[in-house]
Backbone bond lengths (Angstrom), bond angles and torsions (degrees), N, CA, C in turn:
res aa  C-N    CA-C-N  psi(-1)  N-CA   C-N-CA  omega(-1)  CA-C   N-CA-C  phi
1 X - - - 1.449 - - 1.517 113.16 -
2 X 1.268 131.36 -3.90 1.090 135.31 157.87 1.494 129.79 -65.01
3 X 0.909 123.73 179.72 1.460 132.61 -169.76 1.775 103.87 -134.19
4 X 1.216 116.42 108.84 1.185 135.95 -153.46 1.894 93.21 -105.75
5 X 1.506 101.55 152.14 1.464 118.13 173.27 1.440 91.63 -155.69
6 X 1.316 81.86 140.81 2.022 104.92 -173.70 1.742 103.84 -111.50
7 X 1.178 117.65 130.02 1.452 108.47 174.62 1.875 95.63 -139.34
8 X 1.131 82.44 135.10 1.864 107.76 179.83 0.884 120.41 -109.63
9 X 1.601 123.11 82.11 1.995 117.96 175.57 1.751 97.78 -95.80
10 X 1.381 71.70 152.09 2.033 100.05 -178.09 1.634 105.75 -90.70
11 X 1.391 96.58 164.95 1.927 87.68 150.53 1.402 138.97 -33.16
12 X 0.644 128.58 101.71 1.884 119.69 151.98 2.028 81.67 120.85
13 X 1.507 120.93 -35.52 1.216 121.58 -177.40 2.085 118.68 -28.91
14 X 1.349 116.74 62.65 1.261 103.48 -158.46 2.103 115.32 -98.37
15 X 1.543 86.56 30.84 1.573 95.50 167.75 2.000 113.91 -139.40
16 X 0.784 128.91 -169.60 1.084 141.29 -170.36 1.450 115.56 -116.89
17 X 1.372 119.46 109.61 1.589 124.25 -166.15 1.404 106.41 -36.30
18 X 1.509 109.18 153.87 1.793 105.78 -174.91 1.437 84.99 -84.67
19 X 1.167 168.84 157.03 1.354 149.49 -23.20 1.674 150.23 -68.30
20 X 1.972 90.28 7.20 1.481 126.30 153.75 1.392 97.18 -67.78
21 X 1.209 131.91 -42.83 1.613 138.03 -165.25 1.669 107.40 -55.70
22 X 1.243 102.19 -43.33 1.769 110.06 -167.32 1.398 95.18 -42.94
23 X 1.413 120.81 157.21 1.301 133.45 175.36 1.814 105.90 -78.50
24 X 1.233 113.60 -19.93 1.773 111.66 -179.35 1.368 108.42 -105.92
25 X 1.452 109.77 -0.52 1.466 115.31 173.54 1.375 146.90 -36.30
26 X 2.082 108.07 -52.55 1.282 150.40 120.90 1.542 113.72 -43.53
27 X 1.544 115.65 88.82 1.719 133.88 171.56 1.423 90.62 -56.59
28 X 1.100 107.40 133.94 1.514 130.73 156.91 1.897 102.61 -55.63
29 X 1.151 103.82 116.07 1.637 94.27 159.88 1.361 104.02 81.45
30 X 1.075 136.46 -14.71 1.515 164.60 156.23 1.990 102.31 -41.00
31 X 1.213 98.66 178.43 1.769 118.95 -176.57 2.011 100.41 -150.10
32 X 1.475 82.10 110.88 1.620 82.45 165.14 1.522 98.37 -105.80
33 X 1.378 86.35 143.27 1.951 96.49 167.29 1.677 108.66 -119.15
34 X 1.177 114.88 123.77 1.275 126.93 -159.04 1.902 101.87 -102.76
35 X 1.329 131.56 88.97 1.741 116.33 -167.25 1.582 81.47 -91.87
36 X 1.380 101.29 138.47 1.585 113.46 166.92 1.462 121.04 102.28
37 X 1.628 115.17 -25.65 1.599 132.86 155.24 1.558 102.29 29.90
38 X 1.364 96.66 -68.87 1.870 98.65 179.22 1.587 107.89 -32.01
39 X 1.310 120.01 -67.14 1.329 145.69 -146.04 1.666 92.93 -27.49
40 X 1.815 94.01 -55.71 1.856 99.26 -154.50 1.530 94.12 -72.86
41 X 1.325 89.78 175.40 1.532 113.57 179.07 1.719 110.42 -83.67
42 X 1.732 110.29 160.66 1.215 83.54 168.91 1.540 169.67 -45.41
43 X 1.921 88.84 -34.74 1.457 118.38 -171.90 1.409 92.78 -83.46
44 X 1.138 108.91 -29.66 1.691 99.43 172.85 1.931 120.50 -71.31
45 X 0.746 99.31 -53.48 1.583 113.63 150.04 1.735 113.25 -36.46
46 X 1.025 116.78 -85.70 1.579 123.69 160.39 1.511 111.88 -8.67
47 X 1.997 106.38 -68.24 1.350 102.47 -167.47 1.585 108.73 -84.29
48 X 1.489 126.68 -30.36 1.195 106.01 164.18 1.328 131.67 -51.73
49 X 1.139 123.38 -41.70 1.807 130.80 177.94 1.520 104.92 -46.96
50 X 1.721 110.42 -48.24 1.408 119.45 -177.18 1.686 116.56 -56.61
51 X 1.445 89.22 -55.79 1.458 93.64 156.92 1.754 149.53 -19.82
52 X 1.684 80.41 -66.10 1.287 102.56 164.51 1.678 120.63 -68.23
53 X 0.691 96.92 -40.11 1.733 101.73 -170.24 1.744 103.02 -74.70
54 X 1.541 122.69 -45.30 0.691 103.53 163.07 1.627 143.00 -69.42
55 X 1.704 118.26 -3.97 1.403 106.59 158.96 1.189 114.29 -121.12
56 X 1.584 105.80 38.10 1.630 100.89 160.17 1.623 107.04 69.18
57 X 1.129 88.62 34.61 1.881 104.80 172.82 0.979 138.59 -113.18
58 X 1.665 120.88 75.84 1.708 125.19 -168.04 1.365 109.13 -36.20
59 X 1.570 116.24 135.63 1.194 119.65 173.15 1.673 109.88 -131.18
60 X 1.696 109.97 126.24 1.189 109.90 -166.96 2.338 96.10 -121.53
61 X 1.447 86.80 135.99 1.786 71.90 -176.04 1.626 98.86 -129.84
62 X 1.532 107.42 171.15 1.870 117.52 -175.92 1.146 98.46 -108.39
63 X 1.140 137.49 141.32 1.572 109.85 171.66 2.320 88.59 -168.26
64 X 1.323 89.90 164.99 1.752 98.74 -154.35 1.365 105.46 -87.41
65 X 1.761 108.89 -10.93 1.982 124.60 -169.74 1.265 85.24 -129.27
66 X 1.012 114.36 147.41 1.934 114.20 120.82 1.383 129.16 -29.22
67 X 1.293 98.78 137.74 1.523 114.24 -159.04 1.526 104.48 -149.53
68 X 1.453 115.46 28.61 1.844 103.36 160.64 1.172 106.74 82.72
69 X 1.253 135.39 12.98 1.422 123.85 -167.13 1.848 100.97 -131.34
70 X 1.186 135.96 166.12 1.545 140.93 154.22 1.725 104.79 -53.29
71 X 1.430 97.20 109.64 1.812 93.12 153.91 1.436 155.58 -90.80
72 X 0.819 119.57 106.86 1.394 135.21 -131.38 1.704 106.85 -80.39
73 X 1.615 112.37 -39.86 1.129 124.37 -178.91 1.515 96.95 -158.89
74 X 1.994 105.89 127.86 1.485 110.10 158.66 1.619 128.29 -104.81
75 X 1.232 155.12 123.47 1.009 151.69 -121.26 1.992 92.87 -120.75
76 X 1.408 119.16 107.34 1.313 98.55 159.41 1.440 111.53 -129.70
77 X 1.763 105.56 177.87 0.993 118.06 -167.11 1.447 118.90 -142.84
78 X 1.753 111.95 124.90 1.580 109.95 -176.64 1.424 111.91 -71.30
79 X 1.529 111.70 -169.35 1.313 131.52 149.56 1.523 105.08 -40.10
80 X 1.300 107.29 -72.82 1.389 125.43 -168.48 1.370 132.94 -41.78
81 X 1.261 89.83 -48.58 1.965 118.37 175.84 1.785 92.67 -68.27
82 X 1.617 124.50 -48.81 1.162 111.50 -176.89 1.549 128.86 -69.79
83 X 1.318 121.54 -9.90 1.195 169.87 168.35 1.872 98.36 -50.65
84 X 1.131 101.76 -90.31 1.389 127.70 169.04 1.799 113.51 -36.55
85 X 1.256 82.66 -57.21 1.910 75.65 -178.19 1.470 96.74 -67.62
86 X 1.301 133.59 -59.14 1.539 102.18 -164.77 1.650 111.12 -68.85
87 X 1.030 124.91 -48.57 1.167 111.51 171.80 1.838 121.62 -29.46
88 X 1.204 117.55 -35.08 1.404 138.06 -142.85 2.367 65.52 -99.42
89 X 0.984 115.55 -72.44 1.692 126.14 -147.94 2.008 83.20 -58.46
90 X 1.137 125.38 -26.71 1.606 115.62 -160.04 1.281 115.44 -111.08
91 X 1.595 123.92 -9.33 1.157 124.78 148.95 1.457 119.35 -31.09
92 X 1.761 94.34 129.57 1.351 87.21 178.17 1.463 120.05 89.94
93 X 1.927 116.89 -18.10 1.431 110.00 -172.08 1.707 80.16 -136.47
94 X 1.362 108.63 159.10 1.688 111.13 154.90 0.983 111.48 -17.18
95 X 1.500 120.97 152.40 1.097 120.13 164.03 1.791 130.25 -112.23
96 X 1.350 103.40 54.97 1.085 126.02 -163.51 2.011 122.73 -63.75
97 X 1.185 110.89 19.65 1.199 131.68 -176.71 1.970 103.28 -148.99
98 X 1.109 99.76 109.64 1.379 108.20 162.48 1.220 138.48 -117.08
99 X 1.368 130.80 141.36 1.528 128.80 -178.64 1.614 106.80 -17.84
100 X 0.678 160.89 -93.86 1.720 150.11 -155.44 1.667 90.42 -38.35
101 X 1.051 128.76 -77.34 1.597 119.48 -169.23 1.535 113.12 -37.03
102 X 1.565 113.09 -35.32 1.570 99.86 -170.43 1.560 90.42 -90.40
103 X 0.967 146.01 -17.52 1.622 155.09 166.76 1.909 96.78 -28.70
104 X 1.405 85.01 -62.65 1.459 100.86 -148.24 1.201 104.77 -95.13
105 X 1.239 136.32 -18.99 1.695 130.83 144.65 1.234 128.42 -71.97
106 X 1.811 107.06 -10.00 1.620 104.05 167.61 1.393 111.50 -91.60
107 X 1.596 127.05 -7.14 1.046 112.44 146.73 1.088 148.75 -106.76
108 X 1.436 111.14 7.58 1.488 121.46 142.03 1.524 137.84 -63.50
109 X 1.538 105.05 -29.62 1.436 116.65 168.87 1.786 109.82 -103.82
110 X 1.146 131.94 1.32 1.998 125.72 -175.39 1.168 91.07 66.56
111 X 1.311 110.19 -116.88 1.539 113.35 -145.03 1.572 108.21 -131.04
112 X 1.524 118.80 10.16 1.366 130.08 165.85 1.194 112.96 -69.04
113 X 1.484 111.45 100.13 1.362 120.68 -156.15 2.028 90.85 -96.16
114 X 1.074 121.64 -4.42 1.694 138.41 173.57 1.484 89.68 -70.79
115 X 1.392 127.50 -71.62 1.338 132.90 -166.59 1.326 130.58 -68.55
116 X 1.401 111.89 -20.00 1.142 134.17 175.52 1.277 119.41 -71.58
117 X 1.883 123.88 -61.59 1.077 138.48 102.86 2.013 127.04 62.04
118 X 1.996 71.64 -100.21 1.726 98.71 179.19 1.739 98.39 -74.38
119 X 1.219 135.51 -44.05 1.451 117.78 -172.25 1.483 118.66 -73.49
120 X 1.771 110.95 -8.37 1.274 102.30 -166.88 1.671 87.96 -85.20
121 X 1.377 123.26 -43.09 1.367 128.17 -157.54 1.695 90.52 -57.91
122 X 1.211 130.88 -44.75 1.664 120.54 -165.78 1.081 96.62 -54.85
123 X 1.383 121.33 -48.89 1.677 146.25 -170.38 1.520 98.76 -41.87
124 X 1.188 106.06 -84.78 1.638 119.60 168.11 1.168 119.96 -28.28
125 X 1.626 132.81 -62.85 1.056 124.30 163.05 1.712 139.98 -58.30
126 X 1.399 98.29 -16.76 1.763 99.11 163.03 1.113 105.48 -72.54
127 X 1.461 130.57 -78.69 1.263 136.38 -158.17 1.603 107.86 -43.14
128 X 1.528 117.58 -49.27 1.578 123.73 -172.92 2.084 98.24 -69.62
129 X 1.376 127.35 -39.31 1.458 101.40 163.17 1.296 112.16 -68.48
130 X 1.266 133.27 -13.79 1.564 109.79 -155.28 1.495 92.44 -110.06
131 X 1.494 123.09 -5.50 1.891 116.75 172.46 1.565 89.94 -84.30
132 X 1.875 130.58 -16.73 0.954 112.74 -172.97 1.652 126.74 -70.34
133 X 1.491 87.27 -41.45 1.742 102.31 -174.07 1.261 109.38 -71.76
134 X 1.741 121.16 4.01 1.303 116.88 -162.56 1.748 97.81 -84.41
């Protein structure tokens, strides 16, 4: 029964879009969902919370650290599960990434299945130009 607002910061994104800024922006009684929370800076952090609280505006955020807030849900991820997604992403294409590679980037990255991810795709993409030019 609330009235929901979605806000999406990127990397490096360390302020809050100017039309979060408007003073009617934050619904009274409303739910902001903040994906990326980390992104902003503290004082930005600071004044949104203030924000919120002052119009009675649940605020729920995603974020990759801790960030000062109650956590509500933590997301992890095995070998296995990491396993699965590439397998699951290469169906259908070469299979130019194999279990030892996700082995060895899941233990270089834990359980940042984001980081894990981005090195396999570089990964993927060398090997798939360089079986190309072969």
């Amino acid at each position: 029964g609330r009235t929901v607002t979605l806000v999406e910061l990127h990397d490096g994104q360390r302020r809050l879009p100017r039309e979060l800024k408007r003073p009617d922006a934050i619904i009274a009684g409303g739910l902001l969902i903040v994906d990326g929370y980390e992104q902003l800076g503290r004082l930005a952090r600071w004044a949104l919370k203030r924000r919120c609280r002052r119009r009675d505006c649940g605020l729920l955020v995603t974020a990759h650290a801790p960030v000062g807030l109650p956590e509500l849900f933590r997301t992890t991820v095995s070998l296995e599960s990491a396993r699965l997604v590439v397998g699951h992403l290469q169906r259908g294409k070469p299979p130019h990434i194999g279990e030892c590679d996700v082995a060895e980037r899941f233990a270089r990255h834990g359980q940042n299945l984001r980081e894990i991810l981005f090195e396999l795709y570089d990964l993927y993409e060398f090997r798939q130009h360089r079986t190309d030019r072969s």
